[in-house]
N, C-alpha and C positions, 0 to 999 in steps of 0.2 A: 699609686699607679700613674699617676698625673703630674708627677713631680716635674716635669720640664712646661707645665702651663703654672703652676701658681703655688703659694707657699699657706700652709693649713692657717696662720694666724690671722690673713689677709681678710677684708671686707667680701670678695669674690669668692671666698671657697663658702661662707656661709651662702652668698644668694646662690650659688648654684644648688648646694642641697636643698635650699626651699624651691628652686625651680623643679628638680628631680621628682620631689614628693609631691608637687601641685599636677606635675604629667600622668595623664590618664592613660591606659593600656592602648587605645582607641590610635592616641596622641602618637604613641612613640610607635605603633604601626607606621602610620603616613609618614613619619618622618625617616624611618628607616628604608619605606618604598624611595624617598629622594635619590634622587643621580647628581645631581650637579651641586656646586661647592655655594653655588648662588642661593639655588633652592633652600639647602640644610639653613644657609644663612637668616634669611628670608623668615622662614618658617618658627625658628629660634625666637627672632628678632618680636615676631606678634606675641608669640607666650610670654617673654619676658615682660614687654611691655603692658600685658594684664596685668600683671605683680607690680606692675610701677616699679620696676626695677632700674638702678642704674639713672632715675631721674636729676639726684643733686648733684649733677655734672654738671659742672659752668667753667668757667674760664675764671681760675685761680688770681687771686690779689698779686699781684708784683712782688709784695714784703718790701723794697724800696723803703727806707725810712729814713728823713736827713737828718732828726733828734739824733737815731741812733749812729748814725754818720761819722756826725760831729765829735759826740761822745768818744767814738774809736778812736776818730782822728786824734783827738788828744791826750787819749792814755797811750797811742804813740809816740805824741811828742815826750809826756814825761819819763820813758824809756830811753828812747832817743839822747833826752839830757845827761841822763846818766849813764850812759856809753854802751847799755845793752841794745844792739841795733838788730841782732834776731828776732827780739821780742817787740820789740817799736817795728817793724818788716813784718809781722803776723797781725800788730795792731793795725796797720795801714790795709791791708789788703782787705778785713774785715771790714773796716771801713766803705774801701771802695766799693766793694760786693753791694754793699747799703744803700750807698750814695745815691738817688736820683740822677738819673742823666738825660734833663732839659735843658733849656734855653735859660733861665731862673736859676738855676745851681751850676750853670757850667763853671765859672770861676773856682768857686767851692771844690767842684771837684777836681778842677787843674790845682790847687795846690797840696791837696791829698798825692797826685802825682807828686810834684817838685817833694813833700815831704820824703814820702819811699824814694823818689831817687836818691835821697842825700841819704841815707840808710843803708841802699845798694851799694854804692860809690862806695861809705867806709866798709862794708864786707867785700870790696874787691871785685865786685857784679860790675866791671865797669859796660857793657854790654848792654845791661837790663835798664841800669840807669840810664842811658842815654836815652833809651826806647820810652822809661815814665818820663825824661824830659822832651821827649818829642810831644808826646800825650798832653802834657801840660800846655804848650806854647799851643797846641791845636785846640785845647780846650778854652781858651782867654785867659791863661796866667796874666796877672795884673803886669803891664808895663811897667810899672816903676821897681818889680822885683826882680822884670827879667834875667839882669844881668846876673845875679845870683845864678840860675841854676844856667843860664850859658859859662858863666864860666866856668861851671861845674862839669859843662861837657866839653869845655878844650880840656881841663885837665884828666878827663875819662881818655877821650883820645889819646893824649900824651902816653898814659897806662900804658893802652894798647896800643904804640909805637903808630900811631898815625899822624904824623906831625902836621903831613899837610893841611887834612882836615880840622887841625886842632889850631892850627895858625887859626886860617879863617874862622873859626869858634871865638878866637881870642880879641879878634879882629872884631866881629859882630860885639862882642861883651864892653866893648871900650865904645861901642857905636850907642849901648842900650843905658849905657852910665848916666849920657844926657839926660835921661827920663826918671835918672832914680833920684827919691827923696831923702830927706834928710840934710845933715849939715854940710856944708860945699867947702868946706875942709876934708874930711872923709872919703864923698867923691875924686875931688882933686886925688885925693892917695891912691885910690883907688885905679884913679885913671893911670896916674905916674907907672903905677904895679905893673899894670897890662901891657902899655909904653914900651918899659925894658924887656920885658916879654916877648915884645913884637920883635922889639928890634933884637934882641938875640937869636931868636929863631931865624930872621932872616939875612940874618951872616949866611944860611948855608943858601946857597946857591940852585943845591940839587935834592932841597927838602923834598921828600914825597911820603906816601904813606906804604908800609910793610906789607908787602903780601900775607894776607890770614890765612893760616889752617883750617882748616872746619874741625869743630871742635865733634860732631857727631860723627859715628864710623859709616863710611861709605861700601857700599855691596855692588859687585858685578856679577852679572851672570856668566857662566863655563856654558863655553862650548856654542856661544852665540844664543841668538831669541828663535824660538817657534811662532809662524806668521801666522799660524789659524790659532794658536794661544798664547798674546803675549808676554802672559807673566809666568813663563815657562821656559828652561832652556831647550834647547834644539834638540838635544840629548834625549829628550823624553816626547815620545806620544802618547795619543790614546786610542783604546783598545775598547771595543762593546761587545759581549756577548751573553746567552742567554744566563750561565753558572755565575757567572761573574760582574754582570752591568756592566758599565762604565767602568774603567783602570787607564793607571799611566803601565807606560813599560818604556823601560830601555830601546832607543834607536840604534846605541851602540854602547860602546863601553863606558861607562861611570865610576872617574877615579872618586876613590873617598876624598872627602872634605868638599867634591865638587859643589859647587852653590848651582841649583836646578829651579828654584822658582823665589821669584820674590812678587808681592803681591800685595796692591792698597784692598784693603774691605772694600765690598762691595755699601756695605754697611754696617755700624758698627755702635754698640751702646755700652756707657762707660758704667761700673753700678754705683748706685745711689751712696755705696762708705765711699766711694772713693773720688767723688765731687768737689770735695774741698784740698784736691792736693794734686790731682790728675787732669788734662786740660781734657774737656769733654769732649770733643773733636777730634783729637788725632792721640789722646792717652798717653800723653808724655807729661811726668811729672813737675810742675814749675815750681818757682819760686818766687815771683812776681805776678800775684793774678790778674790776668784782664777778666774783669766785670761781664757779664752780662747785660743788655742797655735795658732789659726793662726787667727780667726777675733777677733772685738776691740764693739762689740755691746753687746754682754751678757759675763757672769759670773755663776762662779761656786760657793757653800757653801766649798766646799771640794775637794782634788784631787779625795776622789771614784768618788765620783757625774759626776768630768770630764771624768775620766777615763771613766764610763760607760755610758756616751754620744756620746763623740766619738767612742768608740769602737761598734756605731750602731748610729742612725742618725745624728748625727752632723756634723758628718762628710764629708753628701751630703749636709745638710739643712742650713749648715756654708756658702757655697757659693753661695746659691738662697735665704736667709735668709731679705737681704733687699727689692727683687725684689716681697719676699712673700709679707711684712709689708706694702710696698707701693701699691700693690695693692689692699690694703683693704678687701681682704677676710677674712670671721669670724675666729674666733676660730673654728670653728665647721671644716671651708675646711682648716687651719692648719692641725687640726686632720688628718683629711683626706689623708693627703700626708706622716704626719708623721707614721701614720699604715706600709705603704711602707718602709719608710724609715728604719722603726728601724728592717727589715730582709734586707738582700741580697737577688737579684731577685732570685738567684737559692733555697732559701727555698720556696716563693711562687710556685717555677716550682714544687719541688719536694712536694707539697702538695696538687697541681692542684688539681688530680684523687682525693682526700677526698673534696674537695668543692663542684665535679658533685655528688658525692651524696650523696640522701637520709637517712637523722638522725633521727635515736626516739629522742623523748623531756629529754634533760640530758647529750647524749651519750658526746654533743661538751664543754660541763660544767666543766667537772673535771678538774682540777687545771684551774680554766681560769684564774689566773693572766699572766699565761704564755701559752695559747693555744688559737691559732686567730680565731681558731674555733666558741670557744665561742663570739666573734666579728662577725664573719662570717654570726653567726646564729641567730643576733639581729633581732625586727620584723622592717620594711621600706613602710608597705602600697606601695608597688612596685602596687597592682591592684589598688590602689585608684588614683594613680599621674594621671595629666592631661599632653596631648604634651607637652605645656608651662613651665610646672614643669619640667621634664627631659631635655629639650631643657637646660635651665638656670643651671642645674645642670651639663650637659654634656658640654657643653662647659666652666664651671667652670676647670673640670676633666679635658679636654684639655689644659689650663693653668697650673694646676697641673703638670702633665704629662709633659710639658714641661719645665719646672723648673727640676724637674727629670734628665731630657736629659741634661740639661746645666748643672747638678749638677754631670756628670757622670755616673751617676746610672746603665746603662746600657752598656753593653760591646761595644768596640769600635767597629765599622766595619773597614770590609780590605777595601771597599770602603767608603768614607765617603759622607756623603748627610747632608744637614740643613734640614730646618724646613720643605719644600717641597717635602722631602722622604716621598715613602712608608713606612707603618708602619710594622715591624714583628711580627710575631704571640705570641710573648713575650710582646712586646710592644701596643698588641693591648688586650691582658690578663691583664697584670696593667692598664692598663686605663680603662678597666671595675669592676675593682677593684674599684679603685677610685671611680667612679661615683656609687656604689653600697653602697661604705664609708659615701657618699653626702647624702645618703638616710636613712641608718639604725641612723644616726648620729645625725639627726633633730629630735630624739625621745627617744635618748640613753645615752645625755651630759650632766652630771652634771657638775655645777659653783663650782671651788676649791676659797675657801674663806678664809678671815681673820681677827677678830677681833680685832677691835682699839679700844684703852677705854684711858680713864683718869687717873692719876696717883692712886688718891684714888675714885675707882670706886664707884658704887651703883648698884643695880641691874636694874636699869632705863638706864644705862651709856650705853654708847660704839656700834657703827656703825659697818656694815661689808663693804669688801672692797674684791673688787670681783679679785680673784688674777690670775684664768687660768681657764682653763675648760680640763676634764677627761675625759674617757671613763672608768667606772666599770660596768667589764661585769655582777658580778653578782649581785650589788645593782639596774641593769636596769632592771631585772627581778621582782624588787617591784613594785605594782600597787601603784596606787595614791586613796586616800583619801583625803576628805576636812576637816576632823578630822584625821590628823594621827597622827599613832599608835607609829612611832618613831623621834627622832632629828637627825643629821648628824653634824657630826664637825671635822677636818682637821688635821692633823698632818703631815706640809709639805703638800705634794700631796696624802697622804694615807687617806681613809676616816673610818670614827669610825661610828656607828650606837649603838644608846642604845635606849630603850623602855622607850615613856614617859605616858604609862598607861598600869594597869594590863590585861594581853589577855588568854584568857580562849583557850584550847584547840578545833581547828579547827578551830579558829578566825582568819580572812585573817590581814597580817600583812603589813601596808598600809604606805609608804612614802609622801612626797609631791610634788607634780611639782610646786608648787609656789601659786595659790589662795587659801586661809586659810578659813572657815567661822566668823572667830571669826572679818574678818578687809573685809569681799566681802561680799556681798548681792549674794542669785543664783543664779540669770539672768547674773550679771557680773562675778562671776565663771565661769560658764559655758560657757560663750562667749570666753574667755581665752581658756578656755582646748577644746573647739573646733575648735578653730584658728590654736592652736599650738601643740597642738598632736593628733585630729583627731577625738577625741571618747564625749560623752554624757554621766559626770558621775553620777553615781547613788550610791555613798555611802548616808549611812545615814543620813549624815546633809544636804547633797540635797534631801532625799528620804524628809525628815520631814519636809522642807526648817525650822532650825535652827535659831536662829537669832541670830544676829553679837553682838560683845561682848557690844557696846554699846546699844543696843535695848533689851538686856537681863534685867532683873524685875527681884531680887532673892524676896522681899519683899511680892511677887505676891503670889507665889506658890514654892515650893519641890516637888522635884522627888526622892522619895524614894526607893531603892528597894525591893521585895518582899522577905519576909523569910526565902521562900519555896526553897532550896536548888535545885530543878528542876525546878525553874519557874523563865523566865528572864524576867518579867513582871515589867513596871515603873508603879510607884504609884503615882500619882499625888495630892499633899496635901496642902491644902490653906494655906499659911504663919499662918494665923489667927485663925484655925482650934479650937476648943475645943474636938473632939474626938482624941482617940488617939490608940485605937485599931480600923485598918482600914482593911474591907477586900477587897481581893485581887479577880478581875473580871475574873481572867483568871483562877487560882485553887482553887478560894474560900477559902483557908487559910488564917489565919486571922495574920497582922504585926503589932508589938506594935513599933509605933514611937518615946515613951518615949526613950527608950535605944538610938537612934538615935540623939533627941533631947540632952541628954545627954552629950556623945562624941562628939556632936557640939559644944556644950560652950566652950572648950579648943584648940578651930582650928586657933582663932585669937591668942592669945597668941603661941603658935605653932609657925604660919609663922614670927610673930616678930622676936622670938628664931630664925629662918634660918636667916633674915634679918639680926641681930646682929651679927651672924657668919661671915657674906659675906660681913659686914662692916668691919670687922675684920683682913678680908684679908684672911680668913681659907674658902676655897671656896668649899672643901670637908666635911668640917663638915656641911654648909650651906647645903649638896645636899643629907647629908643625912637626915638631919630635912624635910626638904621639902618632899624630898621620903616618910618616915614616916607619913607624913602629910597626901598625895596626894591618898597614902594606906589606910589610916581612912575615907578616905571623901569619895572614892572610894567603899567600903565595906557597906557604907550607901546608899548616892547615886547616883544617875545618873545626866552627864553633859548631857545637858549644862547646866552651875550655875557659876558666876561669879568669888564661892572662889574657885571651881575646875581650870578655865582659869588662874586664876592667879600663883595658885601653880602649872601648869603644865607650865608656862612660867618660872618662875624661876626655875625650874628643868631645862627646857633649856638654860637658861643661866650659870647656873653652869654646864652645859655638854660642852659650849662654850668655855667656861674661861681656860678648860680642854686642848683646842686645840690648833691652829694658834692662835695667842695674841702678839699685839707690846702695849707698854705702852707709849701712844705718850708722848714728852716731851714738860715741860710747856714752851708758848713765852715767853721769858726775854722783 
């Protein structure tokens, strides 16, 4: 029942059932009489703390270890020697994970840099190399080795056609030679080496460095930005009403493939299998990991990525981080704590007085990637929950909230108390916090994903692999259809949104929660969406109950549609038909199906055309054939129809291919 707070093996699903079985009748009256998210909090919080619950929170050991450092470091190097530099590059990074990062080991750990970079280098990383020999020279690489890995980054440069920069690289390496030791024959050669170097490169006159590609794919939004929602196109607003809450809909017409929202998390947690390969900040897969400076369990793609982890939750979530994982709470109560985490409690104080009140629908929206408002003011069925519900919820948040306390979070007191203090009126605000998170969260979480494919894919190929879970405040605002209207695919932790069919102005533009009709039957849809988020849906392929794409018959019948520019009328026309001027039941205008007929003869040769493209490896030519396609068939007529399902999947999968992507490597 609980499955989106915590997982049955966990330490937390035992203490709650000794919580449950110690609550007296008396108990779970008063606590059911509670109104407010503070109160349940509150009240939770005393019972637990009778049980001694939840006491052995502290603030986790580091794991930092330089024995075992060391150790890495050099069953790198003997990889290394022997030319396997994958294996010496997964040595080094374990390493670093390990390594201490003080004042005492800084050296130490600049040449673990300089090592991986010359690993990098011969795997062709020239990029990453350059990046562990910046690391290094800021971390005290020994002066007398410098030259080494300088000149290791004019010739990175060189790679990658930056001559200018590589000059001056080459230039600095002949400057750091003076320093280095050993026999002054050697040097001397050494110097000579660079020498010619120099002076060949500056024959050219008009040396400069190459304009870079960006090696990641770049996304515009269609149709311009909406200024009350920026991570949305103009194309789309939104709609509140009593049947339907919160929706986007169409402002005007939405061609397919349009791209309508792109959008960083508001928040976002990586899970626990996927910390040693995934950068924990922004969920992009590396290859070179930056360390953590003080624990040894996750990793960074990048110094921004660390920099702006710790300089907001890392910093608490570093030291409660294993006590999180081992108690098995979901993604979802991660989230939960990390909302907290990533302010200092004094932004929460000072934004109290705007959470007591009252918002028109929008006011909390503008810029939500960075306004918790917009979080704040997600919907949580708060009248729907049963005691049971909140009880299991609030005492999650009390665990929470405790990991907080051990993590620091809160200002020290002049008198200090454990777990069996009274709570402060600070302290009793974040924990209704929390449990207020527990709630909007169970309905607001999108799965950050990534596609795995085979070297030479197919459009049949490749798995996803479920890599963290988000909170986007303004893709939670899309309602769900069982025909939707758009795809979702990842970059990192940022999500992309594009249109995988034409939507006519004032047509509600529909995401998915996860049951499709094309692969559920009704009755099993809908047992889904009312389990897990609450509601009874009625889009059109439940209104009509639809049939799944195998119980679809195109042979049978077409749905054509009608001519009549004002009439959204489906035609329904026997495969077998000998008429072909049919009219239309709803404006009596009459539709010649020939033209129709027509433009359908060239749909199968069409989607070949994509296929061949997407065999080809050109995954954008493939999507735009498909587009083209998907718009012809569209303009005729209405899904459901077998050749519509298929070319609106392949549109999704070249929107895929687009995003998160590892190209798994074959077994030897």
């Amino acid at each position: 029942m609980f499955a989106d707070i915590d997982d049955k093996v966990g330490f937390f699903r035992r203490e709650h059932i000794r919580l449950s079985k110690s609550l007296k009748d008396v108990e779970m009256s008063s606590f059911s009489s509670l109104k407010t998210d503070a109160e349940r909090f509150a009240f939770v919080h005393s019972l637990s703390d009778k049980l001694d619950q939840f006491s052995i929170i502290e603030a986790d050991d580091c794991g930092k270890n330089m024995e075992t450092a060391e150790h890495l470091k050099l069953d790198g190097n003997l990889a290394f020697k022997t030319g396997d530099m994958s294996t010496a590059l997964n040595f080094y990074n374990r390493s670093l994970l390990k390594h201490p990062d003080d004042r005492e080991t800084r050296s130490q750990l600049a040449i673990v840099y300089a090592n991986r970079s010359a690993a990098l280098y011969h795997l062709g990383e020239h990029e990453l190399s350059i990046n562990d020999i910046d690391l290094a020279i800021e971390n005290d690489y020994p002066k007398a080795m410098s030259h080494k890995i300088l000149e290791r980054k004019a010739r990175c440069l060189l790679a990658m056609k930056q001559h200018k920069s590589a000059l001056d690289a080459f230039r600095k390496t002949f400057v750091a030679l003076d320093d280095a030791k050993g026999p002054v024959e050697e040097r001397r050669k050494a110097q000579t080496n660079i020498q010619i170097m120099i002076a060949m490169m500056t024959k050219d006159k008009n040396i400069s460095d190459e304009c870079r590609k960006k090696k990641s794919e770049t996304y515009e939004m269609d149709y311009g930005v909406n200024p009350a929602f920026p991570s949305v196109s103009a194309a789309v607003h939104f709609r509140k009403n009593d049947q339907l809450g919160r929706y986007a809909e169409a402002k005007r017409r939405i061609a397919v493939g349009s791209t309508i929202l792109i959008e960083k998390p508001y928040s976002a947690v990586l899970l626990e299998e996927n910390a040693g390969t995934h950068c924990f900040h922004c969920f992009k897969r590396f290859l070179a990991a930056i360390p953590c400076k003080y624990c040894c369990v996750i990793a960074f793609c990048s110094k921004t990525c660390r920099t702006q982890a710790l300089d907001s939750y890392h910093q608490y979530e570093c030291k409660v981080l294993k006590q999180l994982w081992a108690s098995k709470a979901s993604i979802t109560c991660l989230i939960a704590i990390r909302l907290i985490m990533q302010h200092p409690l004094e932004y929460f104080i000072k934004i109290k007085p705007l959470l007591e009140q009252a918002r028109d629908f929008g006011e909390s929206d503008k810029n939500s990637e960075a306004n918790y408002l917009s979080v704040y003011d997600l919907v949580r069925h708060d009248s729907s929950r049963t005691a049971e519900d909140f009880l299991h919820r609030a005492h999650m948040a009390v665990f929470l909230f405790k990991c907080l306390r051990a993590a620091k979070y809160f200002p020290q007191l002049v008198i200090p108390y454990g777990d069996q203090g009274a709570l402060t009126d600070d302290e009793t605000f974040i924990g209704g916090l929390i449990l207020r998170h527990l709630q909007l969260l169970q309905f607001n979480v999108h799965e950050v994903s990534e596609l795995i494919i085979p070297e030479k894919a197919t459009l049949n190929d490749g798995r996803g692999k479920y890599l963290g879970a988000a909170i986007f405040p303004t893709l939670a605002l899309f309602n769900h259809s069982c025909d939707p209207s758009v795809v979702r695919y990842f970059d990192g932790n940022r999500v992309i949104v594009n249109a995988i069919k034409d939507m006519k102005k004032d047509e509600m533009v529909a995401e998915n929660y996860g049951p499709i009709f094309t692969r559920a039957e009704r009755e099993e849809r809908q047992k889904t969406l009312k389990d897990q988020y609450w509601f009874t849906c009625e889009c059109i392929a439940c209104t009509e109950n639809w049939p799944t794409f195998e119980e679809m018959n195109d042979e049978a019948s077409m749905r054509f549609r009608c001519e009549s520019k004002n009439c959204s009328n489906i035609i329904v026309v026997p495969s077998q038909t000998l008429e072909f001027l049919i009219t239309c039941q709803v404006c009596k205008k009459v539709t010649n199906i020939i033209k129709g007929l027509k433009v359908l003869q060239d749909t199968d040769s069409k989607f070949t055309e994509g296929q061949q493209f997407f065999d080809r490896g050109n995954v954008k030519k493939a999507l735009a054939t498909f587009l083209e396609l998907l718009q012809l068939l569209h303009d005729i007529l209405a899904p459901p129809f077998k050749g519509y399902i298929l070319c609106q999947q392949a549109i999704k999968t070249c929107f895929l291919h687009l995003g998160n992507k590892f190209v798994e490597p074959k077994i030897k």
